[in-house]
C-alpha positions in Angstrom: 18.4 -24.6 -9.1 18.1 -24.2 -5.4 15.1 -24.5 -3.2 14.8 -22.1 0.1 15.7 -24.7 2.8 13.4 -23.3 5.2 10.6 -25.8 2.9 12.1 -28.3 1.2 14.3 -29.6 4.4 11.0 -30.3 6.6 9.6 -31.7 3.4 11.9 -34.5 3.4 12.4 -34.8 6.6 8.6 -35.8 6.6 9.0 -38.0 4.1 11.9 -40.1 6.1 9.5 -39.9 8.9 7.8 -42.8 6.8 10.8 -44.8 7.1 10.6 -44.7 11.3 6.6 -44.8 11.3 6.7 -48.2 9.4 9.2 -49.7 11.2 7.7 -48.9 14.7 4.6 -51.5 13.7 7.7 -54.3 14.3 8.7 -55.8 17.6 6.0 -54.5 19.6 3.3 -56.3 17.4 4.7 -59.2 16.8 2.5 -60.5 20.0 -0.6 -59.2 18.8 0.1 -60.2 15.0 0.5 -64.5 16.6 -2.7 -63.7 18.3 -5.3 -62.3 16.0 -3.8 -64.3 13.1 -3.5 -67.7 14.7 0.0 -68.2 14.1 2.8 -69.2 16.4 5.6 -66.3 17.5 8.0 -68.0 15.1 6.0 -67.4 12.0 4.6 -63.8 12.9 8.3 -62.7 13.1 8.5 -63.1 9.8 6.4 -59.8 9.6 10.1 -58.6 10.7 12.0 -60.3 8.4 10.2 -60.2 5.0 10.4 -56.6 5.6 13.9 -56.5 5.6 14.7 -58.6 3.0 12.9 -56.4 0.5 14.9 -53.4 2.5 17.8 -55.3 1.9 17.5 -55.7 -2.0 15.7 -52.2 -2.3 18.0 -50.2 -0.2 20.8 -50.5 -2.6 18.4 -50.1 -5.9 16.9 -47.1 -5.2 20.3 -45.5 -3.8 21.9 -45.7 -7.2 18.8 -44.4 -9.2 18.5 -41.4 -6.6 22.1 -40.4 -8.3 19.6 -40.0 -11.8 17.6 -37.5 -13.2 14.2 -38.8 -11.7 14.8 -38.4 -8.0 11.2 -36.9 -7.3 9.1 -39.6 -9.3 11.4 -42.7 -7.5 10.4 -40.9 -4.0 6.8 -40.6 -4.9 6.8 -44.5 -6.9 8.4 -45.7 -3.4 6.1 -44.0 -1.0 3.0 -44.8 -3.4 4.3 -48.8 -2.9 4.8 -48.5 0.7 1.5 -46.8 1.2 -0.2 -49.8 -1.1 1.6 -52.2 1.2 0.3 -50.3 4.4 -3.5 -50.6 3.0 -2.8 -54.5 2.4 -1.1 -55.0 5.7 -4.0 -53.2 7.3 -6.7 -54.8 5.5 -5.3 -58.5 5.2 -7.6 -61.1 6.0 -4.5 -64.0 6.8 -1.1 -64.1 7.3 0.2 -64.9 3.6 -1.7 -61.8 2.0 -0.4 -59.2 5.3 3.0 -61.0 4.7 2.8 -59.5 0.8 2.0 -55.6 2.6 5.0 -55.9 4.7 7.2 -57.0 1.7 6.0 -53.8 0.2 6.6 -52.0 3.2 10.5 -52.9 2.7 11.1 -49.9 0.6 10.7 -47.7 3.1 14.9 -49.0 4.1 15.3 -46.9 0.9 13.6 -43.6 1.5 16.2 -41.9 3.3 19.3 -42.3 1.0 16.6 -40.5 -1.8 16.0 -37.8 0.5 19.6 -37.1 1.6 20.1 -36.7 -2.7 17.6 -34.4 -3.2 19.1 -32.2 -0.3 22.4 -32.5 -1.6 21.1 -31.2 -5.3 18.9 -29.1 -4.0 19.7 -27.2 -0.8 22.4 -24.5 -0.3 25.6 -25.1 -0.3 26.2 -24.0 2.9 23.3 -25.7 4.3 23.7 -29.1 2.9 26.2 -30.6 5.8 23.1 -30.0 8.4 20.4 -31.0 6.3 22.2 -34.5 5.2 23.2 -35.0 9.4 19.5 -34.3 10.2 18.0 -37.0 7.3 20.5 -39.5 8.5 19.3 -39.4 12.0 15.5 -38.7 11.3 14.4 -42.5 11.5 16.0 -43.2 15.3 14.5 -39.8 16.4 11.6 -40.8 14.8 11.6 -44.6 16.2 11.0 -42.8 19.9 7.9 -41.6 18.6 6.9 -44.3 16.6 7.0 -47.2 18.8 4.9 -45.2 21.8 2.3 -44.0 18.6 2.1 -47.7 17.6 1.2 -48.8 21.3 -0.9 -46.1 22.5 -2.7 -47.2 18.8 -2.4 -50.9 18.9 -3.3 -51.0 22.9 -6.1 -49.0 22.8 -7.5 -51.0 19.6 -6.0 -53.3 17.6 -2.8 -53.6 15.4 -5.2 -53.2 12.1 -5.7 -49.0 13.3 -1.9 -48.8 13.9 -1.5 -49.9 9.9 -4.1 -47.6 8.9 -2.5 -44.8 11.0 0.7 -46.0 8.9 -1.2 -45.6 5.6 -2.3 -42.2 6.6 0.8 -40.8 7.3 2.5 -42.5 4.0 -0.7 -40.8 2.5 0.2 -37.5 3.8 4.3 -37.4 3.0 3.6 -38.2 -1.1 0.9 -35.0 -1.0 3.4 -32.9 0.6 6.1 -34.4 -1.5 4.2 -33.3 -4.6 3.8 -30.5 -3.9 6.7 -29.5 -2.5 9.8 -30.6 -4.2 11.1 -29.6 -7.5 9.5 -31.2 -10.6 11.2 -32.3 -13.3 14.6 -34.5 -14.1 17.8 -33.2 -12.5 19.6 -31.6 -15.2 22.7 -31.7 -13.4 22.6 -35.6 -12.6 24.7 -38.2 -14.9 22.5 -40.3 -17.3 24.4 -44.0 -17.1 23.1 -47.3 -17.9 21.5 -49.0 -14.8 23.9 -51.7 -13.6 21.1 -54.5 -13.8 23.4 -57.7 -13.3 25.1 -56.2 -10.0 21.6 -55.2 -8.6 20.7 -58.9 -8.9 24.0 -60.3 -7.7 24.1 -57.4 -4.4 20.2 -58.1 -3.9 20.4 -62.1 -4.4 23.9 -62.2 -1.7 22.2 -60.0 0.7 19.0 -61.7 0.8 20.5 -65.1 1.5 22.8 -63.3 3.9 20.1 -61.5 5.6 17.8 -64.5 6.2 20.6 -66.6 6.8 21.3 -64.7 10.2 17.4 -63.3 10.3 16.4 -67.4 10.6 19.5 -68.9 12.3 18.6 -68.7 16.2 15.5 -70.9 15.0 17.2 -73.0 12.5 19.8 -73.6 14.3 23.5 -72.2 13.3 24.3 -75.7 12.3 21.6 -76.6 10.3 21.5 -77.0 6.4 19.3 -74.3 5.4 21.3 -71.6 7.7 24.6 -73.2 6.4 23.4 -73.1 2.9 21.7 -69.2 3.2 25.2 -68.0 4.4 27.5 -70.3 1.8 25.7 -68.9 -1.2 25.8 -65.7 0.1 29.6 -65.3 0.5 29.8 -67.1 -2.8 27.2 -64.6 -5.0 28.8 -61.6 -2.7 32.2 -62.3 -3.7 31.2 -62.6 -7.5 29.7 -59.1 -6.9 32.8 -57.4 -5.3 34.8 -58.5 -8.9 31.8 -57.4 -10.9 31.4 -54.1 -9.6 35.3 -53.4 -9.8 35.6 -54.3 -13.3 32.6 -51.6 -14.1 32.6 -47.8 -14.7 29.5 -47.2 -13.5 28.7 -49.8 -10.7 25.8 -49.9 -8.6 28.0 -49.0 -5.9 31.1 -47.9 -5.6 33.9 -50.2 -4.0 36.4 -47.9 -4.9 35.6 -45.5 -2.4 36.2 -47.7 0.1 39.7 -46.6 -0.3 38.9 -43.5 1.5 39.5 -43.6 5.4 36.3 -41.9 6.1 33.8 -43.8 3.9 35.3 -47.0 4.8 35.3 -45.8 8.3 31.9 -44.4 8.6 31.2 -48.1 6.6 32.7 -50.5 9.5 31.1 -48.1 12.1 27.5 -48.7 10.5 27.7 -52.5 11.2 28.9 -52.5 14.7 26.8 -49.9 15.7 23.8 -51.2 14.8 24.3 -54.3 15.6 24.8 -52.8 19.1 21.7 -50.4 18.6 19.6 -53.3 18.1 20.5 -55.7 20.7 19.9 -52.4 23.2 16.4 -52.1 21.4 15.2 -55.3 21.5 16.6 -56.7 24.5 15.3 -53.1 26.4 11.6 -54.1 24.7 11.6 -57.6 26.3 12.3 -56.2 29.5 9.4 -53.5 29.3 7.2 -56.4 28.6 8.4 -59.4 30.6 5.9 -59.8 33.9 7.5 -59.1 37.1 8.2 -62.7 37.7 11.0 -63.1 35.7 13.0 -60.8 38.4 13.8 -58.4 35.7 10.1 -57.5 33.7 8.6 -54.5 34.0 5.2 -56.0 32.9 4.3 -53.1 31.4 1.0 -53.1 28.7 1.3 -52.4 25.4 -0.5 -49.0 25.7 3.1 -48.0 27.5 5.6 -50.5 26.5 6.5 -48.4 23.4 7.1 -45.1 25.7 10.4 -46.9 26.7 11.9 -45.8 23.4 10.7 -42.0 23.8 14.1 -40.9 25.4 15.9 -42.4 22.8 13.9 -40.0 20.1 15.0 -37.4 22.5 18.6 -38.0 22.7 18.9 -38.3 18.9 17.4 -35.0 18.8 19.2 -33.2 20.9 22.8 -34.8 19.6 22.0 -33.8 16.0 21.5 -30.0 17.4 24.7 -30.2 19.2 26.5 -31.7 15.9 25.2 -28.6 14.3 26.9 -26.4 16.2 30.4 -27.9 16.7 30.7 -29.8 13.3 32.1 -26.6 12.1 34.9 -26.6 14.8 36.0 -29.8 15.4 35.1 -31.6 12.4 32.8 -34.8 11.6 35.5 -37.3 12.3 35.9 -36.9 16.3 32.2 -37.3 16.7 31.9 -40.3 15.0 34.3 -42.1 18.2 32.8 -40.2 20.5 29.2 -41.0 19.6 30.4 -44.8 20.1 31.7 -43.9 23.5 27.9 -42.8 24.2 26.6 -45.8 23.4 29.0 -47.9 25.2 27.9 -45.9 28.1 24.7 -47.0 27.0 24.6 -50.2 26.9 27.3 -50.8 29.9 24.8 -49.1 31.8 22.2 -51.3 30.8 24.2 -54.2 31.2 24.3 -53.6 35.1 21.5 -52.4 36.1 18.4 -52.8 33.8 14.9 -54.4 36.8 14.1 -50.7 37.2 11.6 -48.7 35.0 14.4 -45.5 35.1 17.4 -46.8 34.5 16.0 -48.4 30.9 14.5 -44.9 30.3 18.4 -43.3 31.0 20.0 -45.9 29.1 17.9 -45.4 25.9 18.1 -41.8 25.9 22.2 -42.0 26.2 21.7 -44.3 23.3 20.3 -41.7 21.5 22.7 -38.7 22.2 25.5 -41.8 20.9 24.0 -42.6 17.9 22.7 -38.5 16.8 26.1 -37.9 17.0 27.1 -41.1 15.4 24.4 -41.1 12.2 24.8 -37.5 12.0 28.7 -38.0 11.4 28.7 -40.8 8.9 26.5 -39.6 5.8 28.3 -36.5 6.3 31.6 -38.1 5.7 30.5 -39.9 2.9 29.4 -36.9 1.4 32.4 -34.4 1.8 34.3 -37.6 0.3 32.4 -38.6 -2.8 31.4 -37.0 -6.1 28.2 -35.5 -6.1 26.5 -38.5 -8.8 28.0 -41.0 -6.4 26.2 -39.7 -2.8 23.1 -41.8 -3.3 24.5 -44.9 -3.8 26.9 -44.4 -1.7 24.8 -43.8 1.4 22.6 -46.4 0.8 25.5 -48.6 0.9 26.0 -47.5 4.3 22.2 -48.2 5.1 22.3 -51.0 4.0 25.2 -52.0 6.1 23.2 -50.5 9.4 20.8 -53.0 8.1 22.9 -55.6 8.1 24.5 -54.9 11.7 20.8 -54.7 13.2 20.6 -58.4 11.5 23.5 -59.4 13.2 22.1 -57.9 16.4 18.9 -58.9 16.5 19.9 -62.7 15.3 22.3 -62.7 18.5 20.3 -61.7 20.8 17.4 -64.4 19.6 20.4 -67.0 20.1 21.4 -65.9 23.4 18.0 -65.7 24.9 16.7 -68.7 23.0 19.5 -70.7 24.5 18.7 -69.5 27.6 14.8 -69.5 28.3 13.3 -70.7 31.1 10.5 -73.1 31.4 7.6 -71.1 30.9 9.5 -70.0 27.9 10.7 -66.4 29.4 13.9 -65.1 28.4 16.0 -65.8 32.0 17.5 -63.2 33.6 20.8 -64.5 32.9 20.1 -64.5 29.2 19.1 -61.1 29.6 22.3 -59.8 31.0 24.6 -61.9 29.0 22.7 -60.1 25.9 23.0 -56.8 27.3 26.8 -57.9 27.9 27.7 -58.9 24.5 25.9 -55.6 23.4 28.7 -53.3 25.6 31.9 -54.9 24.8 31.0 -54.7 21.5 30.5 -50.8 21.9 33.4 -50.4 24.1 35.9 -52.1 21.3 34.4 -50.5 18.9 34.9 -46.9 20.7 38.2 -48.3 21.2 39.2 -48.8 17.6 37.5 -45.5 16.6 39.6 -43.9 18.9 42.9 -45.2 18.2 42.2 -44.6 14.5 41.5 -40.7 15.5 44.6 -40.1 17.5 46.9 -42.0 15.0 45.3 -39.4 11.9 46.3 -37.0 14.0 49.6 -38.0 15.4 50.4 -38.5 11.6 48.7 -34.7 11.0 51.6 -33.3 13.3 54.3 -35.4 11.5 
């Protein structure tokens, strides 16, 4: 059975839009969260990192049952948790009890990999390439509208409206997933046993691994706790790798690996958002920072979110152009060349980041890099693995975006930690050796990607 695409496309890409509307109530408000709670910065940013640790261990879960029969009951379960978790967050009275909504809110990590299987089963076939490029790149498009959303909500009241907002729009994406997608199991999709033991082993190893590098900057890298976090990781990691091997039906597949493009598109995921991240966050400090610092563009809440706008924009327009050339050139050249984008990016921002238009210009060629760059990978992964393997599959590689954004975001803490000043600023040295570390790791990144693509086709000719 096919669905016309013309509805059941913007259905999901609504629901996905979930995804980027809960995670724009991160960076911005941790501030606002150490205020009206009474905590100190450290603590609130665990709002951040409870939220991907349940993103981490979900991701992965709901990936492999999206390759099931039940793919419209896990994407209305999963929005119906995230929604409870939005009414918790918003309602919380301390810190423990909006810790428990943002845990909830984790799930949304997972949303997208169920919406890019229900496209692949249901859409055309001619129209499934498109649709699973536009899912992939639906929660950066949708983070330029997010964040400024959040601070126009948060700035002109408080963070508790920008949760209810969040709630609302969760609200609004199960009604029209109800009543829009196709009821009743997939009768195409394989009925396996549930690989339980390698869903505790992949959740267990990235948790550990996840708040090893979420908590390191503040633990220090040295420390016992980060030491043990990233110890027991490798150790319950490496026990999964064998595991999943040795199974037939695995909660994800290693074996595909062996394919250049999946365990390209794989490698890209990391170092690209890793590189994404340090651009984001370092880009949202600056908007914020008061004009002392040399570099700040003191800018309030109500506009500080604005700064990502461009980069919904640039996502936008990328995907469109991927559309249209996919077709010709192929998925794999815009993979390297959406990396070359955002080394432009962030070399940009690396050199000249004090002025209000230049971080606007850097975010948007951030987001024409990583449209093309999103775009390209699911698609890959797709035109190289069986149909019952797609939503684990992708999820894998979400989950390894995840875990490059970790790696990001903990470097960038460590840099400007290490270099604050004394009113506890980041320093504008800091700042620049952060946006710095963010480039080169774009620019050799663009350079592997590269070299990979004119040895295929060097080897092609031969």
């Amino acid at each position: 059975m096919t669905i016309s695409r013309s509805r059941l496309v913007p259905a999901l890409i609504y629901a996905a839009l979930s995804t980027a509307v809960v995670s724009s109530l991160g960076m911005l408000l941790v501030p606002s969260i150490s205020l009206e709670m009474d905590v100190d910065v450290s603590t609130a940013q665990w709002m951040l990192t409870v939220n991907l640790l349940v993103g981490a261990i979900a991701t992965p879960v709901m990936g492999r049952l999206s390759d099931g029969p039940h793919k419209k009951k896990l994407l209305l379960s999963s929005l119906a948790i995230i929604l409870a978790g939005s009414v918790i967050a918003a309602a919380a009275p301390n810190f423990l009890v909006f810790l428990i909504g943002r845990a909830l809110q984790g799930l949304t990590y997972g949303i997208v990999p169920v919406t890019i299987a229900l496209a692949r089963r249901y859409v055309e076939a001619e129209r499934i390439q498109p649709s699973i490029s536009t899912l992939s790149v639906t929660v950066a498009s949708g983070i330029g509208i997010g964040y400024p959303l959040t601070g126009i909500i948060a700035g002109t009241w408080d963070y508790h409206f920008a949760f209810w907002f969040a709630a609302l729009f969760v609200l609004s994406a199960v009604l029209i997933v109800w009543r829009l997608i196709p009821d009743g199991p997939d009768e195409k999709a394989l009925t396996i046993s549930f690989d339980f033991i390698g869903a505790c082993y992949l959740g267990l190893g990235l948790a550990l691994l996840l708040l090893g590098i979420s908590e390191g900057p503040k633990w220090g890298w040295l420390s016992a706790g980060t030491l043990a976090c990233l110890i027991l990781a490798a150790v319950i990691l490496a026990a999964w790798i064998r595991l999943e091997l040795a199974l037939r039906h695995p909660i994800i597949n290693l074996r595909a690996l062996s394919n250049g493009d999946v365990l390209l598109a794989n490698l890209a995921a990391i170092g690209l958002g890793a590189a994404l991240y340090i651009g984001l966050s370092v880009a949202s400090l600056v908007a914020q920072a008061p004009k002392l610092t040399g570099y700040g563009l003191a800018l309030p809440l109500f506009w500080a979110g604005f700064v990502m706008f461009p980069l919904s924009v640039g996502s936008f327009v990328a995907n469109r152009i991927v559309r249209h050339v996919a077709h010709r050139t192929g998925l794999a050249p815009l993979l390297p060349v959406g990396a070359l984008l955002m080394a432009a990016a962030g070399t940009l921002l690396w050199f000249a980041h004090t002025q209000l238009w230049e971080i606007l210009l850097g975010m948007l060629v951030f987001g024409l890099g990583m449209g093309a760059s999103y775009a390209a990978m699911p698609a890959l992964i797709a035109r190289s693995v069986a149909a019952e393997e797609l939503g684990s599959s992708v999820s894998f590689n979400q989950v390894l975006r995840t875990i490059g954004s970790s790696f990001g975001t903990a470097a960038s803490a460590a840099v400007i930690a290490a270099r604050s000043t004394d009113a506890h600023q980041p320093s504008a040295q800091g700042i620049n050796t952060t946006f710095e570390i963010g480039a080169i790791l774009c620019l050799l990144l663009s350079a592997a990607l590269l070299t990979n693509s004119l040895l295929k086709k060097h080897t092609a000719r031969t």
